[in-house]
N, C-alpha and C positions, 0 to 999 in steps of 0.2 A: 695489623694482621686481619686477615677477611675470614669473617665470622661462618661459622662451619652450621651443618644442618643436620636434625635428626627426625625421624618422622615415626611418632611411635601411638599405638591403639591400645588404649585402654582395657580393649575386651581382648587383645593378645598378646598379655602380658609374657609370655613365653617365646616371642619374637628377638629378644637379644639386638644389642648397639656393639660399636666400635665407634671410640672417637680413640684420635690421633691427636697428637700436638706435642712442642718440642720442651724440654724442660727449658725451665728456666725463662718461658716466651707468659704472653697475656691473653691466652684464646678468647674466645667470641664462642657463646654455642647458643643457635635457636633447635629448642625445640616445639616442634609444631603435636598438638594434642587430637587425637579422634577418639569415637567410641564408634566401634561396626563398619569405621567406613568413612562415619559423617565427620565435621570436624565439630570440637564442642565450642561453646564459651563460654570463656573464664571472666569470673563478678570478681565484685573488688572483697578482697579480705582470701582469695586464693593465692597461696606461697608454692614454691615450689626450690627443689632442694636436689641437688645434685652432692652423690655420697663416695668415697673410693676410700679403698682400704688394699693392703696386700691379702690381706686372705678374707674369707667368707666370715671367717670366728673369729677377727679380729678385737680388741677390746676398745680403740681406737680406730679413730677413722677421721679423711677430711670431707667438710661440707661446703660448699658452694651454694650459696642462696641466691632462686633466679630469682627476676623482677616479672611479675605476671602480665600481659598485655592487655588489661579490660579490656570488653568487647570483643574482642578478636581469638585465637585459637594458640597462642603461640608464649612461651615462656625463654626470657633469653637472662642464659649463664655469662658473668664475667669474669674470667678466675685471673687470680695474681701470679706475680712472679714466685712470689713464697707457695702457694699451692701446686705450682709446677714443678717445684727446685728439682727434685727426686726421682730423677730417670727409674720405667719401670713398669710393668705390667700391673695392672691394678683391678681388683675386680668394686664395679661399681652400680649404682642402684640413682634411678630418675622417681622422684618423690613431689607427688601434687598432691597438697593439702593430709600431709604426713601418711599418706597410702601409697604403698609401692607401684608403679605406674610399670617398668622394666626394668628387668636388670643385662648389664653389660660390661663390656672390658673396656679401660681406659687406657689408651699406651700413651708412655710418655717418653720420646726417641731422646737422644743423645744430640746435646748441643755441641757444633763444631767449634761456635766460637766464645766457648767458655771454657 
């Protein structure tokens, strides 16, 4: 599967994502980091953490832990088939270095061939 992109600013946390993907599949997601504009870079010992839940108050939730890209500007998620099982609107949250970076929906379509 060809890994999907997201482009999200730091200083416009209020800007909202949409990622898509089928349940039950192995997405691929880069996302790429800015503040103002510029892009930052990520040092080593920065994590990043992709969060979904069906609702906001949820008490539970699932986590996706990205792999940080030193040097560079870009954090990439790889989520499993267990993470996707669950066809479903999701509301979700992109987290660097346990500070909320954006928050967004995650759809997760209906598989044909399951």
């Amino acid at each position: 599967m060809a890994t999907k992109t997201l482009y999200i600013d730091t200083q416009r946390q209020g800007q909202g994502f949409l990622f898509e993907a089928t349940e039950g599949s192995t997405p691929s997601l880069r996302v790429y980091i800015s503040a103002n504009g510029s892009d930052i870079t990520l040092e080593s010992g920065d994590e990043g953490v992709f969060t979904y839940a069906y609702s906001r108050t949820a008490s539970s939730f699932t986590s996706v832990a990205g792999v940080a890209n030193v040097g560079s500007n870009f954090i990439d998620f790889e989520f499993t088939a267990l993470e996707t099982a669950t066809r479903g609107k999701y509301f979700a949250s992109i987290f660097v270095d346990n500070i909320v970076q954006t928050d967004g929906i995650l759809t997760l379509k209906a598989n044909g061939a399951i």
